[in-house]
N, C-alpha and C positions, 0 to 999 in steps of 0.2 A: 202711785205711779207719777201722778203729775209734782208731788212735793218731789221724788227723784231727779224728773226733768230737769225740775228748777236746780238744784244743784249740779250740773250735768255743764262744763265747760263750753258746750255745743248753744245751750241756751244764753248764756253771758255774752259769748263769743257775737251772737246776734242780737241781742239785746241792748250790750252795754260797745256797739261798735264808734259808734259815734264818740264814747267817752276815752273807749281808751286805743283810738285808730296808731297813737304811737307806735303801740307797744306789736300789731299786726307790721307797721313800718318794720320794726325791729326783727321781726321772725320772717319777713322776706329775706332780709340782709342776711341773717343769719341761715338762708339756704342756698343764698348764693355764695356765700362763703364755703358754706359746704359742697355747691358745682364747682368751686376754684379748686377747694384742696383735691376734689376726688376725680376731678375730671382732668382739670389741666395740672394737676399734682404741682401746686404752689404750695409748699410748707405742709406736707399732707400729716405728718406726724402730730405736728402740735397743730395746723388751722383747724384740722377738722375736728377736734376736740375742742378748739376755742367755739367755733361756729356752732354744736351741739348743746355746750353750755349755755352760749347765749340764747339760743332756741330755748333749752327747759326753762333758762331765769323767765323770759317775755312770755313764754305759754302761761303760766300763774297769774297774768292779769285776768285769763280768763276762767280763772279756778274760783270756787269760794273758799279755799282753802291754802292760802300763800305758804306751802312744808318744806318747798325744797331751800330758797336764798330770800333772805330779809334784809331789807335795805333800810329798815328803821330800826334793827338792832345792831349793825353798822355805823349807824349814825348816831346810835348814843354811846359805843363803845370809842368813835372820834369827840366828844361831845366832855370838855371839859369840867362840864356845871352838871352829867347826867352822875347819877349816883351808881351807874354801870362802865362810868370812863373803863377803860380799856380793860375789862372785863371776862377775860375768857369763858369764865366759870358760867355767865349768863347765857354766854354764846351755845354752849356746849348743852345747857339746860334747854335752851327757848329755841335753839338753831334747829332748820330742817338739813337734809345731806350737803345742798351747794357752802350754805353757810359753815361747815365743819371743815367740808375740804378745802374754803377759802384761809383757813386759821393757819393751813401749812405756807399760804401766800403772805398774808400776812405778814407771820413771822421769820418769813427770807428761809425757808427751809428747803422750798422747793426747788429755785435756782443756785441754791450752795450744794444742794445734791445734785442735782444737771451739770452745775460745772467739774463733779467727779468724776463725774461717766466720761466728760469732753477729757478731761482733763487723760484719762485711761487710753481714750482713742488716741491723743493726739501726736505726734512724733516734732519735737521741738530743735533734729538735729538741722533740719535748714536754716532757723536761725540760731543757733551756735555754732553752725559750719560760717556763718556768714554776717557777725553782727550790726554789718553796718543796715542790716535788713530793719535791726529795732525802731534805727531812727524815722522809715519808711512809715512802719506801721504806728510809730508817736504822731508822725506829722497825718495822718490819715483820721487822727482824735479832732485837730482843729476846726472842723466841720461841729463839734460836739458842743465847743466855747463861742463861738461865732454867732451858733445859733440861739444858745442860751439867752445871750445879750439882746438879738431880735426880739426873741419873747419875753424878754424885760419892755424892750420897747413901746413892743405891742400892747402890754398893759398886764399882761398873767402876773400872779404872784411868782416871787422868786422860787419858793418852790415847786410851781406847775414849770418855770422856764427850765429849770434844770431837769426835768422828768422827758420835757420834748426835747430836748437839746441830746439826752442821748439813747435817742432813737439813731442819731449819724450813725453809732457806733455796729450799729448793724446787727447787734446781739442782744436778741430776743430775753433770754434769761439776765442780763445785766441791765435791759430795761425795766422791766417786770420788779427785780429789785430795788430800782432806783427809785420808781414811782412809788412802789410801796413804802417806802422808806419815807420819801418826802408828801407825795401828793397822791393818795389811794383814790381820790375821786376819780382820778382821769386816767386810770389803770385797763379799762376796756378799751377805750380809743387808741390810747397809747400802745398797746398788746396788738392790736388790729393792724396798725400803724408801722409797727415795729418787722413783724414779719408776713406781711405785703408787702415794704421793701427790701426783706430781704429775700424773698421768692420772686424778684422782679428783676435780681443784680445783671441777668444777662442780659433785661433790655435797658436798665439805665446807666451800665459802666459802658458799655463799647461809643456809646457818641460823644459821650465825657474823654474816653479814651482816646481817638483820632482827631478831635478837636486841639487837644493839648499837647499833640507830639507830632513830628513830620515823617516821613515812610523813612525816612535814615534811621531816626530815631530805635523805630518799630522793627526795626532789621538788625538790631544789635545783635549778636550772639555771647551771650555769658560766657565765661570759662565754668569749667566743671565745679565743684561744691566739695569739698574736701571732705574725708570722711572723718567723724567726729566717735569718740574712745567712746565705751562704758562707764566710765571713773566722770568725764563730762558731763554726758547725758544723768547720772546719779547727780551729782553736784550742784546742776542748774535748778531742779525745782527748788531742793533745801536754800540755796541764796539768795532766789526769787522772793521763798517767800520771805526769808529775812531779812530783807532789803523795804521791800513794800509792807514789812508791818510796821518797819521804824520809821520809812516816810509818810505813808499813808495809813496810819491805822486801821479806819472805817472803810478799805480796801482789802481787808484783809480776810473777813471769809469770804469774798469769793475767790480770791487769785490762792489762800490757801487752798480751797477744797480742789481748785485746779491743779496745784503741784502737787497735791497728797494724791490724788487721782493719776499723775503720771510718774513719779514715783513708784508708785504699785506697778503702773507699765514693764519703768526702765532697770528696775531692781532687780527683777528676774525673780523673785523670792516672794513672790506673793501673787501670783498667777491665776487661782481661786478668784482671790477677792478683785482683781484684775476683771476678769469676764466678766464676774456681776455688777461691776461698778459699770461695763460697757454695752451687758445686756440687760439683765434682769430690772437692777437697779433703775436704770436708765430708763425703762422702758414703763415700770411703775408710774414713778415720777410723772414723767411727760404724761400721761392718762391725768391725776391728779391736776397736776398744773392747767394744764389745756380746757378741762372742763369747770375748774374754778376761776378762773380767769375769766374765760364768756363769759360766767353767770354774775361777773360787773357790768356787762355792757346793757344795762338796760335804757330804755328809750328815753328816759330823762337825763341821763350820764351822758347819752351817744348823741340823740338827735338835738344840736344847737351848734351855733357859730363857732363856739371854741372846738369842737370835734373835725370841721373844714380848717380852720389857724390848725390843730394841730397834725391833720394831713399833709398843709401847704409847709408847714416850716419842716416836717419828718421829713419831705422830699430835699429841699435844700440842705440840709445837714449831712442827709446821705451826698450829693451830690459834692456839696464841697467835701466833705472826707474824701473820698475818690479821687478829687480834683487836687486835693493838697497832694498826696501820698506820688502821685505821677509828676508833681511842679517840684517835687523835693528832689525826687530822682534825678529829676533834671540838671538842677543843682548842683547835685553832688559831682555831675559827668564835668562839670567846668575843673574841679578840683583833685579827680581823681586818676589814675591811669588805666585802669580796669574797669570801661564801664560798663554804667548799670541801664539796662532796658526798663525805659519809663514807665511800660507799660505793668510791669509787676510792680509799680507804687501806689494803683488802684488797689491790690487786694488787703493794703493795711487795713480796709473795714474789714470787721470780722466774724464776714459770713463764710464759716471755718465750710467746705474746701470751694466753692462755689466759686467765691471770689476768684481765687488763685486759678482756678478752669477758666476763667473768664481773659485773663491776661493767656493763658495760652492759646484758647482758643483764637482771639485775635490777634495773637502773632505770629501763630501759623497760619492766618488768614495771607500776613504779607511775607513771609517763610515758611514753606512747610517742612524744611529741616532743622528753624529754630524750637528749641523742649525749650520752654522756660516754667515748668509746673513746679518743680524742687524749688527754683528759685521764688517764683510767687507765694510758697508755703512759709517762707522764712518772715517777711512782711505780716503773709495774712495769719499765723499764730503769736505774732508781733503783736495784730492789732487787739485779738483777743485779751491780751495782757494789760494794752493799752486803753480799751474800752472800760475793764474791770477798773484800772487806776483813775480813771476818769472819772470813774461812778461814785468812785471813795470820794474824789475833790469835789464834784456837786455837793455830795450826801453832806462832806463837814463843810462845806460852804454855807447850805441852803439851811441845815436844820437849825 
């Protein structure tokens, strides 16, 4: 009985507290993360999977038994000179559960299938009823370059700066990929980071919003939104993606599995594979992702200096994206005769449909006969396009 004890997480737990109080730090985080998603439903889908993951990784300090996620078989599969360099086969042999289902993050599988599902939800005719919407949600990415540059400054390696750089971009699974791609170390902060800003859009765009427009502005009423054929809506994904694999290569599976995803939508002819790509699929996934992701944020990854740098510049990146997308519009109202309501220049980040409620709700704040939700959908499926193409130009930047 007492050699049971001693293996007994309960005993470590008090025993070795002193030694490992990080990793206790880390499993509070990780249930407040879980009162955010479950209570105040911020990102409840994926936090609270990320927060559960991070919970089981930090419980194992108190195990004598590390089965579920290994961070020293991580670190020789990164480890140029380990004779396991990038090793699957070790993983899969010596891995516990976190470690197997991190292999799908990894290898960028998990966010190329998330953007199918988005890709199936998404309805792309606001912007093709309206393209000048693109330019909105491009100019909503320079928050993404701006900040990069900071955390060059700051001192991060080029490819930790492009990993925080686009967190701007508002989109959870294009960050996920990008870190993974460049800089896996910093893939739990970053994930943390990434959607608590984007579970946060309706308190950080509205002061952003009113600061950068005048009540004339916010009063504009659109004209209506032309309705766009079947023959368009089929044709946009297929050039999308033709376009973006010739400019940006290493852009290309994500904004592919987006247009192969709405495709199946707009097609009519594959309706089946449609739902599952919108439910099933989708919903797999995000389980998958959300708990492999946590199970990076251990208390040596999370708790230091660059985990606050990379809070304080994910803020700024988000905010200037916001901020550009509203100064563009503005812009454009000097040159054009139909104008554009600033306030749908916020949703070019692309927190797909949040943002674009966010420009409504405060413009029905200063009209309550102005809709401008159609309108801000055209922007904020903009930005998604545009966050993807971002992530291609860090990726073949930075690697």
């Amino acid at each position: 009985m007492i050699g049971f004890l001693k293996e007994t997480g309960f005993y470590l737990l008090f025993g070795k507290i002193t030694e490992n109080w990080p990793s206790l730090v880390m499993i509070c985080i990780s249930l407040f993360l879980l009162w955010l998603g479950i209570k105040k439903q911020f990102e409840p889908l994926l936090l609270v999977g990320i927060a559960f993951g991070m919970l089981l990784t930090n419980l194992t300090a108190f195990t004598p038994f590390d089965a579920m996620y290994h961070t020293d078989l991580w670190a020789n599969f990164m480890d140029e000179g380990s004779e396991f360099y990038h090793s699957y086969g070790h993983i899969m042999s010596n891995g516990g559960l976190l470690d197997i289902l991190y292999i799908g993050v990894k290898t960028c599988i998990y966010p190329c299938l998330i953007f199918v599902g988005i890709g199936a939800m998404t309805d792309f005719e606001p912007l093709i009823s309206n393209p000048k919407s693109l330019l909105l949600g491009a100019a909503a990415q320079i928050g993404i370059f701006v900040t990069f540059i900071g955390c060059i400054y700051l001192g991060f390696p080029q490819q930790a700066a492009g990993s925080i750089g686009i967190i701007g971009g508002a989109d959870g699974p294009t960050a996920i990929y990008t870190t993974s791609k460049l800089f896996p170390d910093l893939l739990g902060p970053i994930a943390v980071a990434a959607y608590s800003y984007m579970a946060l859009v309706p308190v950080i765009q509205p002061p952003i919003m009113k600061l950068l427009t005048t009540k004339k502005e916010r009063n504009i009423i659109m004209k209506p939104l032309r309705k766009v054929s079947k023959t368009e809506k089929i044709i946009f994904p297929i050039a999308v993606t033709i376009f973006v694999a010739l400019l940006v290569p290493s852009a290309t599976p994500l904004v592919g599995c987006l247009m192969l995803g709405n495709l199946w939508k707009e097609s009519g002819v594959c309706e089946r594979l449609c739902k599952t790509a919108q439910n099933e699929l989708m919903n797999i996934v995000t389980i998958f992702l959300g708990i492999s992701v946590g199970a990076t944020a251990t208390a040596e990854a999370f708790l230091n200096l660059d985990t606050l740098k990379i809070m304080a510049m994910g803020i700024v990146a988000f905010g200037m994206g916001s901020a550009s997308g509203v100064l563009l519009a503005k812009f454009m109202n000097l040159f054009t005769k139909n104008k554009v309501n600033p306030l749908i220049g916020s949703a070019g980040v692309s927190a797909v449909p949040m943002a674009a409620r966010v420009s409504q709700s405060v413009g029905q704040k200063e009209n309550p006969s102005n809709f401008l939700l159609m309108h801000a959908m055209g922007p904020n499926v903009a930005g998604v396009i545009g966050s993807a193409i971002a992530a291609g130009v860090l990726i073949a930047l930075c690697k």
